[in-house]
N, C-alpha and C positions, 0 to 999 in steps of 0.2 A: 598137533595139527593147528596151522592159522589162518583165520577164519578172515585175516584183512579188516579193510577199517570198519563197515557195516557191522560188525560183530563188535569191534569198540566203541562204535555211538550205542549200539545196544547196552553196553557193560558202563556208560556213562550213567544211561537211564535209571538202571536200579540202583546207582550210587546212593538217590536217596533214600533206599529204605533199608539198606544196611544199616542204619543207626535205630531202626525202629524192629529190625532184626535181632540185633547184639541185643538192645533191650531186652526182648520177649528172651532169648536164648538165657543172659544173665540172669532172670529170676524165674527159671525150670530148672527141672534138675537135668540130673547127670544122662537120663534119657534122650532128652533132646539134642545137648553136643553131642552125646554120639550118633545121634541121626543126621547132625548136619556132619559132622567128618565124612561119615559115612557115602553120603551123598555126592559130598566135595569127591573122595576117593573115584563113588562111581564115573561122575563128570571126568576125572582125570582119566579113566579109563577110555571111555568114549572118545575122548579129544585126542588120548595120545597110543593108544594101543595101537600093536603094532599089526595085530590078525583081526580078522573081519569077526570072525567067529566070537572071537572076545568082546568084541565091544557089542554085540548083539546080546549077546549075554547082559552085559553089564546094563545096556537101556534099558531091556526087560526087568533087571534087577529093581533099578531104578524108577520104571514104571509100578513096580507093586510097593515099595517102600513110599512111593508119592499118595499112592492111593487108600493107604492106610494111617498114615503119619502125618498130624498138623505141625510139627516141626519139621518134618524132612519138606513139608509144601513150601515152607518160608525159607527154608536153607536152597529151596529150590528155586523160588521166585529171585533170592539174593545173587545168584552165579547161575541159571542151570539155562536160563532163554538163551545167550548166545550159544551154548553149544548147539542145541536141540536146532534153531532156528538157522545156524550154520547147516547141519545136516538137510533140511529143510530146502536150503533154496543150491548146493552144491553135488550133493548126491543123489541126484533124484534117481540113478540108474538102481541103488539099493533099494528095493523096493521094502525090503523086509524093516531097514534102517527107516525108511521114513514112514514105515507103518508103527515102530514103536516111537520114533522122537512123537510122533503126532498123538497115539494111548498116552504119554505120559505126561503132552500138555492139558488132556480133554483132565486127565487125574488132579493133575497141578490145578486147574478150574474149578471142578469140582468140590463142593464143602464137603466137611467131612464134621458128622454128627458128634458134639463135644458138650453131652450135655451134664457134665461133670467138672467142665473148664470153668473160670470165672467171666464173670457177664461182659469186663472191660476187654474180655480177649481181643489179640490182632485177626480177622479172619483172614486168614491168609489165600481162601480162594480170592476173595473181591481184589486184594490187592495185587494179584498177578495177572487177574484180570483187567486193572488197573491197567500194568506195565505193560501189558503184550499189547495192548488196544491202543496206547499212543501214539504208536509209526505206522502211517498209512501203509509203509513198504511191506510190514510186517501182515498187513489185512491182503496187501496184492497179492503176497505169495502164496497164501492160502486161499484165496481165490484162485491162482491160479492152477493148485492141485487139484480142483474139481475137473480139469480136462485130464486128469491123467486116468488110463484104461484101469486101473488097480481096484476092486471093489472097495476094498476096505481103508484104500488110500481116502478116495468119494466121501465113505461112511462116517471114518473119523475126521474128516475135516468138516463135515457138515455138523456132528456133534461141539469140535471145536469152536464153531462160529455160533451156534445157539446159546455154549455156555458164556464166549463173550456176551453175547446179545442180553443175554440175562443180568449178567454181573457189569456192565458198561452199557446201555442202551445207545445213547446219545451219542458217546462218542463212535459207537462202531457205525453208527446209522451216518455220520457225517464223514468218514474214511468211507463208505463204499460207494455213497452219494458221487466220491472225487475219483473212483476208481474206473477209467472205459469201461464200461461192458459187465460191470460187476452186477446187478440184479440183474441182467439178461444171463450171465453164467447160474445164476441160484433156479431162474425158472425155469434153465433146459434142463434140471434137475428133476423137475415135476414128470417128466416124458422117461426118467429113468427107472430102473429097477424099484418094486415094491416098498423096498426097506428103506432105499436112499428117496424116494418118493416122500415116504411118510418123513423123514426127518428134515427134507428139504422143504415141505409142507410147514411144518413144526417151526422153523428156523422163520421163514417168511411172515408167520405168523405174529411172532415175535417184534419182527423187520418193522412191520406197519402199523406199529400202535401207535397213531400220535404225530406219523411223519407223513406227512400230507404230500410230498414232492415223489417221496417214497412208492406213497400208493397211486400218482400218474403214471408214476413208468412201470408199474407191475402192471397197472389195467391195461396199457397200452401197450403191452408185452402178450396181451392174449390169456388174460388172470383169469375171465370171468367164463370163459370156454372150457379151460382147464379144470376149475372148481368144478363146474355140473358135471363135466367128463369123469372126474373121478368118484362126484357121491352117485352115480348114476352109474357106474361100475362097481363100487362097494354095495349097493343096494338101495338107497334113499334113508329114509328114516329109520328101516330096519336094519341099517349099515352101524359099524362101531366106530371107535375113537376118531377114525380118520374122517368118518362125514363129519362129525364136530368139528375137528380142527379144519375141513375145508369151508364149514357154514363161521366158524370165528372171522378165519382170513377175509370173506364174504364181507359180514360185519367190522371189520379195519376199513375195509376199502371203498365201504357207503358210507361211512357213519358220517355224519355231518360235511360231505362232500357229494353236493350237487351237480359236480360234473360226470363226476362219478356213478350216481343216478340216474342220470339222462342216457352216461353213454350204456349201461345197463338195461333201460328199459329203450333203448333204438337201435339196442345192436341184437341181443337176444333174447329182450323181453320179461317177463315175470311168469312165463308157464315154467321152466325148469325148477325155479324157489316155488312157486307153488304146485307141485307135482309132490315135494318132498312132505307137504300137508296130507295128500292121499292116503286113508290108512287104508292099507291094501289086509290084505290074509285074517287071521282074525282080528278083529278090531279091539276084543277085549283083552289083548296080551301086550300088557304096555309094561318093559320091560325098563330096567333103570337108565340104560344107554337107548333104549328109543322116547323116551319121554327128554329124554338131553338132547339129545338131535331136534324132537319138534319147538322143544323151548328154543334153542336156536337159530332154528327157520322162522318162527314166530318173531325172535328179537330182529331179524333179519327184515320182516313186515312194517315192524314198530319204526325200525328206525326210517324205513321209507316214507310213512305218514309222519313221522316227526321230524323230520329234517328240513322241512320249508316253513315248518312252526317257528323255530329255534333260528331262521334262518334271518338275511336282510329283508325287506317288506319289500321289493323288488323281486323278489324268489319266490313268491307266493302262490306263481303260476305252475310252476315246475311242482310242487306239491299237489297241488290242486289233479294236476295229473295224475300225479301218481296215484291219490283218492278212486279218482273216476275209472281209470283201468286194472288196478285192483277190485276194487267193488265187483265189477262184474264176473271178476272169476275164483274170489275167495273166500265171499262173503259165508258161502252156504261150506262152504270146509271151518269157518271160524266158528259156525254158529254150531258145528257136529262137533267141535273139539270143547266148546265153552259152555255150550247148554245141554246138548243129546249124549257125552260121553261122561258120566257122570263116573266111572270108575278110571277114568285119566286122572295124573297124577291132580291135585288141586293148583300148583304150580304152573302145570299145561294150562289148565280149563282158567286160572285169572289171565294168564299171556291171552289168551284166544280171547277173552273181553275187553282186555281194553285195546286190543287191536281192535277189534268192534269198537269199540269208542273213537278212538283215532280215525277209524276208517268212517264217521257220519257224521265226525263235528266239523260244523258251517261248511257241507257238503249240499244243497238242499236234492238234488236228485239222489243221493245217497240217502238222507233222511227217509227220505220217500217209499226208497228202494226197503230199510228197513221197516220204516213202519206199515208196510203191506205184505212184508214176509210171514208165511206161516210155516208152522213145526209138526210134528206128529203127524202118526196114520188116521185112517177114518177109524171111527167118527170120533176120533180124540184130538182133531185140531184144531190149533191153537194159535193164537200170534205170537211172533216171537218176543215182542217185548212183555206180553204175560210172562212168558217162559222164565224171561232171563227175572221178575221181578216176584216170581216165583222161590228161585235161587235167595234172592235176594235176602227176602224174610223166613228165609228156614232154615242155610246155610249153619254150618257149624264154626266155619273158619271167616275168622275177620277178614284175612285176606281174600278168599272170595266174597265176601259182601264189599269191600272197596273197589272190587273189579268193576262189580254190576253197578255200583251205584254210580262208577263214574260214564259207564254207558247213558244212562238219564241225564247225566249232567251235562255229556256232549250232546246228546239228541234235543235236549231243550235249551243250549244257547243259541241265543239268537235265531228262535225256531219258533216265534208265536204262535203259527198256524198248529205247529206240532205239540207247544204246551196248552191251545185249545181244546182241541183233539183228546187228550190225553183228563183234561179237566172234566169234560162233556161226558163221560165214563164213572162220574162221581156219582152214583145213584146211592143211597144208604139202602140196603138190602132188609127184610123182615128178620128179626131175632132169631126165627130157625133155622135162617140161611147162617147168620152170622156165628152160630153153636154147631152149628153142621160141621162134620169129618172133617180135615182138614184136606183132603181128597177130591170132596167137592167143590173144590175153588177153579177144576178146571171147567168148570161152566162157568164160572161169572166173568164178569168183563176186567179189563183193568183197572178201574175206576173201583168199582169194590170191593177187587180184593186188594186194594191197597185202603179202604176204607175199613174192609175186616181187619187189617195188618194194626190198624190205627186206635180200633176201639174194640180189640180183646180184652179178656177178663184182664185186674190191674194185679197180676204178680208179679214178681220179681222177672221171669222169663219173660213172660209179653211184653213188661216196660222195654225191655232189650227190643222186643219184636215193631212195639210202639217208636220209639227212637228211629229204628230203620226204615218204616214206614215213613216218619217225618222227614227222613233227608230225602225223600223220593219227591216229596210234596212241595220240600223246600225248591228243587230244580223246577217246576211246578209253574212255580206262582211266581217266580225270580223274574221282576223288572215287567210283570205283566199284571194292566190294571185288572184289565178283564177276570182274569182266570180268578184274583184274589178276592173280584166281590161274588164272584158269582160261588167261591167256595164258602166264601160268608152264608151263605145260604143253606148251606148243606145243615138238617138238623138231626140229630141221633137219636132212635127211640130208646126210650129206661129201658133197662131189663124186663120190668113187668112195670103196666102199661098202667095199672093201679097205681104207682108208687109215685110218678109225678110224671109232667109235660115233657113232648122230648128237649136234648139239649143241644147245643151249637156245637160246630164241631171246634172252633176256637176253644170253649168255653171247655170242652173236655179234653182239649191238649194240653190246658193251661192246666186243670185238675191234677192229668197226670206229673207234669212240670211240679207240680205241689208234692205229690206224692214220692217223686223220685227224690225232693229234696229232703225232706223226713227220713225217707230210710238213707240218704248221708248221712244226715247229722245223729242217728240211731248208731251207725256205722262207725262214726269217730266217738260217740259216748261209750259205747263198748270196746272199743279199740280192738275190735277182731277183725281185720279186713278181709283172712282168710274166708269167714263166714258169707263174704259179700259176693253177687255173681259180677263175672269179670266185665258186663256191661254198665255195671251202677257210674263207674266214675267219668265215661263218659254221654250218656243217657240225656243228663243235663243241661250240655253243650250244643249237643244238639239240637232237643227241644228249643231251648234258646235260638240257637240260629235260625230255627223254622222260624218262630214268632216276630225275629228284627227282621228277618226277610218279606213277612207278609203284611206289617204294621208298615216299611217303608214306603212313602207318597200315596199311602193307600188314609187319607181321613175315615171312610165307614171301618176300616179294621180295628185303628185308633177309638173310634165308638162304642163296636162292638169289645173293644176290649176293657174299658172303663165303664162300658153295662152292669159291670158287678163290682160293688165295693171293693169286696175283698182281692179283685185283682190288686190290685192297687198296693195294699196293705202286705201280703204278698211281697210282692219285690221292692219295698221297700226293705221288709226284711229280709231277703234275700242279699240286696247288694249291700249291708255291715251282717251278714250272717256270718262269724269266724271260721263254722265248719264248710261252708263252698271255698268253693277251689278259688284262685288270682282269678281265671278264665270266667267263672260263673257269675262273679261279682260282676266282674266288668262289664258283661252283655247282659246281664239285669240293668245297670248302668243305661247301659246305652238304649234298651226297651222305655227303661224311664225316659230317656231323652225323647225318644223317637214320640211318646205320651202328649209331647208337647209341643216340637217342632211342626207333628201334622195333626195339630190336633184343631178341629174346626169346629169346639162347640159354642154357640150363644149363651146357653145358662150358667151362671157362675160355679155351678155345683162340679161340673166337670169339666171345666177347660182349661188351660194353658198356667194359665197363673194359678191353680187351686193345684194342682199338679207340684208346680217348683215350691208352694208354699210349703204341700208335705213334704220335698227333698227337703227344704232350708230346716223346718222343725224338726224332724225325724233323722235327716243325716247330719246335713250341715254342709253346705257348698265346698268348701276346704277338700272333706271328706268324701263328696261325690267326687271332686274332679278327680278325685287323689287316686280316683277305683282305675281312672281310664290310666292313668299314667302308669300302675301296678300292671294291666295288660297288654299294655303295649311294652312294656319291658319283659314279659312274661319267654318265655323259650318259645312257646307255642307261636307267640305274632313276631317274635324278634330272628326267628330264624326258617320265617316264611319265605319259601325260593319263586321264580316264577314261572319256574318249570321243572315238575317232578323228574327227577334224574331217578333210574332205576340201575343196577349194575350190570356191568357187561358179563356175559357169558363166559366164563374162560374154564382150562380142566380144575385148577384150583378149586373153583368155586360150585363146580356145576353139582357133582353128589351132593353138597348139602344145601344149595336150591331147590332139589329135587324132593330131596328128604323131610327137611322142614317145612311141616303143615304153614308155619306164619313168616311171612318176606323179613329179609332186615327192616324197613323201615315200621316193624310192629315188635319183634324182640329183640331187634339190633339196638334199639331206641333207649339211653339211658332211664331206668325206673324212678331214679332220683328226681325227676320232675314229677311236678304236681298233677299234670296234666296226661292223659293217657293218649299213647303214642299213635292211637287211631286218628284222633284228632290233627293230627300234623299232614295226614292225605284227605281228609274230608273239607280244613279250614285252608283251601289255596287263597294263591298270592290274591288271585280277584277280593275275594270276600274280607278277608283280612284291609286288602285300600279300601273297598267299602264302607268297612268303622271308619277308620281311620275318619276318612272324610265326613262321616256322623258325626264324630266327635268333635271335629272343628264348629259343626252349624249347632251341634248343640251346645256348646260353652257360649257363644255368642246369643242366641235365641235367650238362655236360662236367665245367662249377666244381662242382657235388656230388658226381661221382664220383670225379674227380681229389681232391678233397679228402676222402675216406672210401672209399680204397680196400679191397678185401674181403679178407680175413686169409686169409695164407695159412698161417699155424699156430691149427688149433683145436683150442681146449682141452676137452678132454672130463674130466672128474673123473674117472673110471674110471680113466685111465690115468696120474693124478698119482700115484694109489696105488703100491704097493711089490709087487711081484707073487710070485706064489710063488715060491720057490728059488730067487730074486733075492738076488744080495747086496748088503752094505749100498753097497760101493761101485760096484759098475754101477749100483744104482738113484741116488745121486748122481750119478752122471757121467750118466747118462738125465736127470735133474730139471736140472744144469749146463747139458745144450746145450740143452734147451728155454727156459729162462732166456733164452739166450743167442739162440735165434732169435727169441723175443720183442724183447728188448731191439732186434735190429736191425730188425724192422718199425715198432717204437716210434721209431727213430731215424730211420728212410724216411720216416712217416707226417708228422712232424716239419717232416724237409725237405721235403715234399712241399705242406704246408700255408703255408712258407715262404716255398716259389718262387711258389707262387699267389699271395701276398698282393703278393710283390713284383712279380709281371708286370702283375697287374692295378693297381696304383699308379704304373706306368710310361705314361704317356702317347703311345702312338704310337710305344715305341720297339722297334727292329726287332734288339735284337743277345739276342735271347728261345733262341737254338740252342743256346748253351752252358749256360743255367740248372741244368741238372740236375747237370753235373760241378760248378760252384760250389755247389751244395747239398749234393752229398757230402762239397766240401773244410770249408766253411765252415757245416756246419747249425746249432752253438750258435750264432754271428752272427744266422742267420734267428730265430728262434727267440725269441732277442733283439727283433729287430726285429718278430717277429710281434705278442709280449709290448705291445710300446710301440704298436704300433696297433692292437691290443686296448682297450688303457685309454686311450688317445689318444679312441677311439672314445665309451668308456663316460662318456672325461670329457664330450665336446661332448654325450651323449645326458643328463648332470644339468645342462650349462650349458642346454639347452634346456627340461629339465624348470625352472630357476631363473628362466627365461624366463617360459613361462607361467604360473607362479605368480608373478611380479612383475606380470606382465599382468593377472591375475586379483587381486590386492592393488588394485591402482591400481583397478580397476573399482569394487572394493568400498568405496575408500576416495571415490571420487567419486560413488557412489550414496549413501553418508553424508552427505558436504557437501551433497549436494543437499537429503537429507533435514533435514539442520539448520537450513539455509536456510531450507525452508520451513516448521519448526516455529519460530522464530525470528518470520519474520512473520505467522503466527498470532497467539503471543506477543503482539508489537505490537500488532495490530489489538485483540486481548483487554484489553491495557494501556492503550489507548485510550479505550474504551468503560467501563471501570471506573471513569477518569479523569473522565468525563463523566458519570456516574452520582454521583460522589463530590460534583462542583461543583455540582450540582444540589440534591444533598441537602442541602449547605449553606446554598448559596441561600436554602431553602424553612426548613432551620433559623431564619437570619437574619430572616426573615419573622415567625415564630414566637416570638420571642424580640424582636423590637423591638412586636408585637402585646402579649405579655405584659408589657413596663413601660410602656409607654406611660398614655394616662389611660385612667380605669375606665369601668367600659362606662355605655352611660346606661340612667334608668327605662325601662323599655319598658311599663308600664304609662300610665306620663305624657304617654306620647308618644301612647300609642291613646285615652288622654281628650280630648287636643288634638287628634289627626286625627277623634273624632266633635266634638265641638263646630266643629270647622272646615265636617266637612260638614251638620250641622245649619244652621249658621248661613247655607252655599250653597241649602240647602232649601227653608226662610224665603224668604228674597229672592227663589226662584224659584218658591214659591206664591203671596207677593203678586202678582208678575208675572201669574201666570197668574189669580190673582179680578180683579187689573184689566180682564186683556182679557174676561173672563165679562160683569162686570158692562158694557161697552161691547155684546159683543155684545146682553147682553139687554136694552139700551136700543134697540136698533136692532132687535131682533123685535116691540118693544113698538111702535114705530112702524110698524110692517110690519102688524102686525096691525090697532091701528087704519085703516089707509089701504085695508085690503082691507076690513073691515067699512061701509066709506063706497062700497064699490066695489059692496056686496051679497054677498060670498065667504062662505059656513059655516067659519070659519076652524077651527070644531073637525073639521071631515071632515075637510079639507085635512093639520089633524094627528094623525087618525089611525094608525098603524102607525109614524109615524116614530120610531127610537130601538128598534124592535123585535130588528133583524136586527142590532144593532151596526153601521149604517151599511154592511154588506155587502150588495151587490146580488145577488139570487137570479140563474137560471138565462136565466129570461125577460127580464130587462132587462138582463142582459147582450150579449142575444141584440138585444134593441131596440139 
């Protein structure tokens, strides 16, 4: 049978994997050639048999030997497309013929599990998937079997085109793209039979991952009608596989398409996606395939509040929207899924908070909207942000505490009133509230039960419970003077009221910060990490960020926190303590800094410069800066994003988001860093530029004080004088030791200026602890060396100034040749045209000058006698002429007249008038 030339550009195609063929075949055994003979044999059948019956047979044959056999798949990719794909677009009246060529390409597609093969295998589906996806012609024609009436024609070419889609994304998404009318054939598909529904569903699914031109023409094909029409037939949430696959397609066709969005929420709005939130029948049967459906509809929410986040700063409004009319109709379904159903998957119940989160960050009538919402029956109601900060501090699972906590973190950006609000709630409660059931916290306010969360007994569990509380506090007090001093205030009673005064609530965050770092460093001397609760490692981090967050432009925190020596002493040792983490060093670090940048005291004993004095003795400036550089390279700030990407829903993924208690970004997270993977959703991008930008004002603040420390002998003129009844020599010995205490801060100042130049021209190096005693030993050396990179300095700051004046010469001297150049060819052109003006005048000289010798001019009188005599003479001859013809004619009137006078004529009437008019004929005989 010949299939014509379409069938040999296809047999060109696979030319090249005939050699990557022979390969794989050459080192298999004797199996494989005989599968590919075999193969070959069948193809010969199909192409040249002579009975219909036979070659049906043989496809079938064919199609089971493909589907079982990775060498019959590659002997099949090498020869078997033009047969099958001749069948295909030639015989479509066999109906039976093009239901198997069609089962045996879906087979030829399909992998085939070889987990026994070696790792370098050819896979032989990808690669026929390869080959059949490179001729648009070849995607037409199966396209165009979707019109054909045959069910299973439909069924398997819709199969067919998904396992393309799989195994060739891009290219098949850019063949259909170029095809008339090919995504409008896939989505009359949706309108068809059950089965071909769900696989035409499947296929499109596939279609729109990523292809944005893709999902205009499906939406605009009537996508978003067809979606709710069929989860809304299947059941809603209590529907199977296929709501998923129709809330995925959902999810392709908003995700970060704002047009998309818009025409969604003004064409049929947000009540259908949110219908699918109702939990209808019993509410406590949350079954593996309805918790995957609501995770779904929920990502479906997420990407709506997120998409104008992510989006240009011109699209802001289009989000904003979508805020304001969701809020009113989903809030109180988010806050049933995320706070009131607490036997939903934990999966569901984090989706439904930070969609609460999304849905009221820099929202202010959303804010509003939650922070006057309440939860519970009588008389156990509650507000809801008690509720969720309830969750917060008791939860068992990290990933719902990252939920809740990022609810607080959107409600109090950019929310002053609302982290007022929220401060004003900070009452310290009596000991026996604070020891009471944990039960009775649904009477207290928010305020203190985030202050019981704060100062439970100090075990191992509470520290956990301690930390969670602080990052609640930490959203709090963020970028708000007010909340911070007025928390400064808050004092804690002792346990028993005998034992001593109460204490500041600083003052016992810091305690615990103490505490939690003991049992590290207990935790690496025993090297049993097992032993350790899995909040120790990040506890620290925390606490820390509370404290740089509340210390920040905040001076009385600064105060308050240098109240007690031992702070001080403290993180000192903290930031060169070996057993803290890169992270813990560092933001001890930067606490120190913050000690000093806002630090506003008058007595020497605690300000600014008694601060950097203990960094320089105790670390070593080297050494400090050296901590911020280890954190910022650290994993934790180095691969901070600035917007938490979370993963897309898909079937692959969905059982085990469902299943697993902790998200990927908490066990997905390699262990092999130092830092615990909670840490990476609590420190975002914001807080992370935060440091950063500390660290810049603090290396600057330290190196200007450290280098200009404040005298501590001042000189007042008054007292140089010689004072009464002073004699001469106690007033010399008085003038000798002032001298002399001068000289030695001149000599400090010196060394001081010294060690700084040399720490900081040291490169990363770590041996910065002893600089100070080498500065006392050796300060003329520094001094020296100061001297030399000083002028070292001054020289490179003239070779540069030498520079741009070289630079600026050159310029100058090539805007000259330009100009010469072009006064040059002016020049030219000038000297040209003068040149030619010159030849000219000569010329006309010459003319002038051969005119002037030449012969003399002639009479011109002689010459006008002989021109009239010439024309007299023409005169003459031509008046005789004319009396000849006179005298002729009047010989001929003479005879004229005679002959009319013989006739009887009056020949004088006749010649009347004539000769009157000059032979001009008047008006009337013109007219005749």
């Amino acid at each position: 049978m010949n299939f014509g030339a379409p069938l040999r550009s296809k047999m060109d195609l696979v030319a090249g994997y005939k050699g990557v063929v022979g390969l794989v075949f050459g080192n298999e055994s004797s199996a494989s050639s005989e599968d590919s003979s075999y193969v070959e044999r069948l193809l010969d059948r199909i192409s040249n048999g002579a009975l219909a019956e036979d070659r049906r047979t043989a496809i079938a044959e064919l199609q089971s030997v493909v589907a079982e056999s990775h060498s019959a798949q590659l002997a099949f990719g090498a020869m078997g497309f033009p047969v099958l794909m001749g069948i295909l677009k030639e015989e479509r009246d066999d109906v039976e013929m093009v239901r198997g060529a069609l089962e045996t390409l879906v087979s030829a597609l399909t992998p085939i599990d070889r987990t026994w093969g070696p790792k370098n295998e050819v896979q032989a589906a990808l690669m026929n998937s390869d080959l059949l996806s490179r001729e648009a012609e070849g995607i037409s024609l199966l396209l165009s079997l979707l019109s054909e009436e045959d069910f299973y024609v439909r069924y398997y070419t819709l199969q067919l085109l998904t396992a393309l889609l799989t195994n060739s994304p891009n290219r098949l998404q850019e063949a259909i793209l170029t095809i008339p009318r090919g995504i409008t054939r896939l989505m009359d598909m949706l309108m068809d039979r059950e089965v071909i529904r769900n696989e035409a569903l499947l296929l499109l699914t596939h279609l729109t991952r990523e292809a944005e031109e893709i999902q205009k023409i499906v939406v605009f094909e009537g996508a978003f009608e067809k979606i709710f029409s069929i989860i809304k037939e299947e059941g809603g949430s209590e529907g199977g596989v296929v709501v998923q696959d129709c809330l995925e397609l959902l999810n392709n066709l908003i995700r970060n398409n704002g047009s998309n969005q818009i025409l969604l929420r003004e064409t049929i709005g947000f009540e259908p996606l949110i219908s699918i939130l109702r939990l209808r029948g019993s509410a406590y049967n949350f079954t593996q395939q309805k918790a995957v459906n609501l995770l779904s509809a929920l990502e479906s929410i997420e990407l709506l509040l997120m998409g104008g986040r992510e989006a240009e700063p011109g699209k802001g409004a289009d989000w904003l929207t979508n805020q304001t009319v969701l809020c009113q109709k989903v809030l109180d379904y988010l806050l049933m899924l995320g706070v009131e159903s607490q036997w939903a998957a934990v999966a569901v119940r984090c989706a439904a908070l930070r969609c609460i989160g999304d849905l009221v960050a820099r929202n202010p009538q959303n804010l509003d909207t939650l922070a006057s919402k309440l939860l519970g029956d009588e008389p156990d109601v509650e507000p809801a942000l008690n509720s969720i900060l309830r969750i917060l501090l008791r939860t068992s699972s990290l990933q719902e505490f990252i939920a809740a906590d990022y609810i607080f973190k959107c409600f109090c950006e950019t929310n002053a009133d609302g982290q007022a609000m929220l401060a004003s709630t900070m009452i310290p409660q009596p000991q026996s509230m604070t020891h009471a059931p944990l039960e009775e916290d649904v009477k207290m306010s928010f305020g203190s039960m985030l202050l019981r969360g704060l100062t439970l007994t100090e075990t191992d569990g509470d520290l956990e419970t301690c930390c969670r509380a602080a990052s609640v506090l930490t959203h709090i007090l963020k970028d708000n003077i007010q909340c911070k001093e007025r928390v400064l205030q808050i004092e804690i009673e002792a346990p028993m009221s005998s034992i001593g005064s109460p204490e500041s609530l600083m003052h016992l965050i810091v305690k615990y910060l103490v505490l939690a770092a003991s049992l590290r460093k207990k935790e690496n001397d025993h090297k049993n990490k097992k032993s350790t609760s899995v909040g120790d490692s990040y506890i620290q981090p925390i606490i820390l960020q509370l404290l740089v967050t509340w210390l920040a432009d905040c001076p009385e925190a600064v105060r308050s926190f240098l109240d007690s020596r031992p702070h001080l002493t403290f993180l000192l040792e903290l930031v060169s303590s070996p057993s803290a983490s890169v992270c813990v060093r560092g933001l001890a670090a930067v606490l120190l800094g913050e000690c000093v940048i806002y630090n506003k005291f008058g007595d020497s004993g605690k300000d600014s410069s008694m601060v950097v004095d203990a960094i320089s003795q105790n670390i070593g400036l080297t050494s400090y800066f050296l901590k911020f550089d280890e954190m910022q390279k650290s994993f934790l700030f180095a691969s901070v994003k600035p917007v938490q990407q979370h993963k897309s829903l898909t079937r692959s993924n969905a059982a085990s988001m469902v299943e697993n208690k902790e998200t990927d970004e908490i066990d997905g997270t390699s262990q092999k860093q130092d830092e615990h993977p909670i840490l990476i959703s609590l420190f975002d991008a914001e807080f992370v530029n935060f440091v950063k930008r500390l660290e810049t004002h603090i290396r600057d603040s330290i190196v200007k004080i450290y280098s200009h420390p404040k005298n501590s002998v001042v000189v007042v003129p008054a007292e140089l004088e010689q004072k009464s009844g002073e004699s001469d020599g106690d007033y010399i010995k008085r003038l000798k030791s002032f001298v002399e205490k001068q000289c030695i801060e001149m000599q400090d100042l010196l060394g001081r200026n010294a060690t700084l130049a040399e720490e900081l021209m040291e490169a990363g190096g770590g041996v910065a602890s002893g600089s100070d005693q080498r500065a006392s030993s050796g300060g003329r050396e520094r001094v020296q060396t100061e001297t030399l990179r000083r002028d070292l300095q001054e020289a490179k700051q003239w070779v540069e100034m030498l520079k741009s004046e070289k630079a600026k010469i050159e310029a100058d001297a090539s805007m000259y040749c330009n100009l010469a150049s072009k006064l040059e060819a002016d020049l030219k052109s000038l000297s040209d045209a003068y040149n030619s003006i010159e030849q000219a005048n000569f010329r006309l000289e010459s003319e002038v000058d051969t005119l002037r010798k030449g012969e003399p001019y002639p009479d011109v009188e002689a010459l006008k006698a002989q021109a009239r005599e010439e024309a007299q003479k023409e005169s003459e001859a031509e008046l005789s002429d004319l009396l000849v013809c006179l005298g002729q004619e009047q010989s001929k009137v003479e005879k004229l007249t005679l002959r009319l006078e013989e006739l009887g004529e009056d020949v004088d009437s006749l010649l009347d008038g004539i000769g009157d008019d000059t032979g001009v004929p008047d008006d009337g005989e013109e007219a005749d």
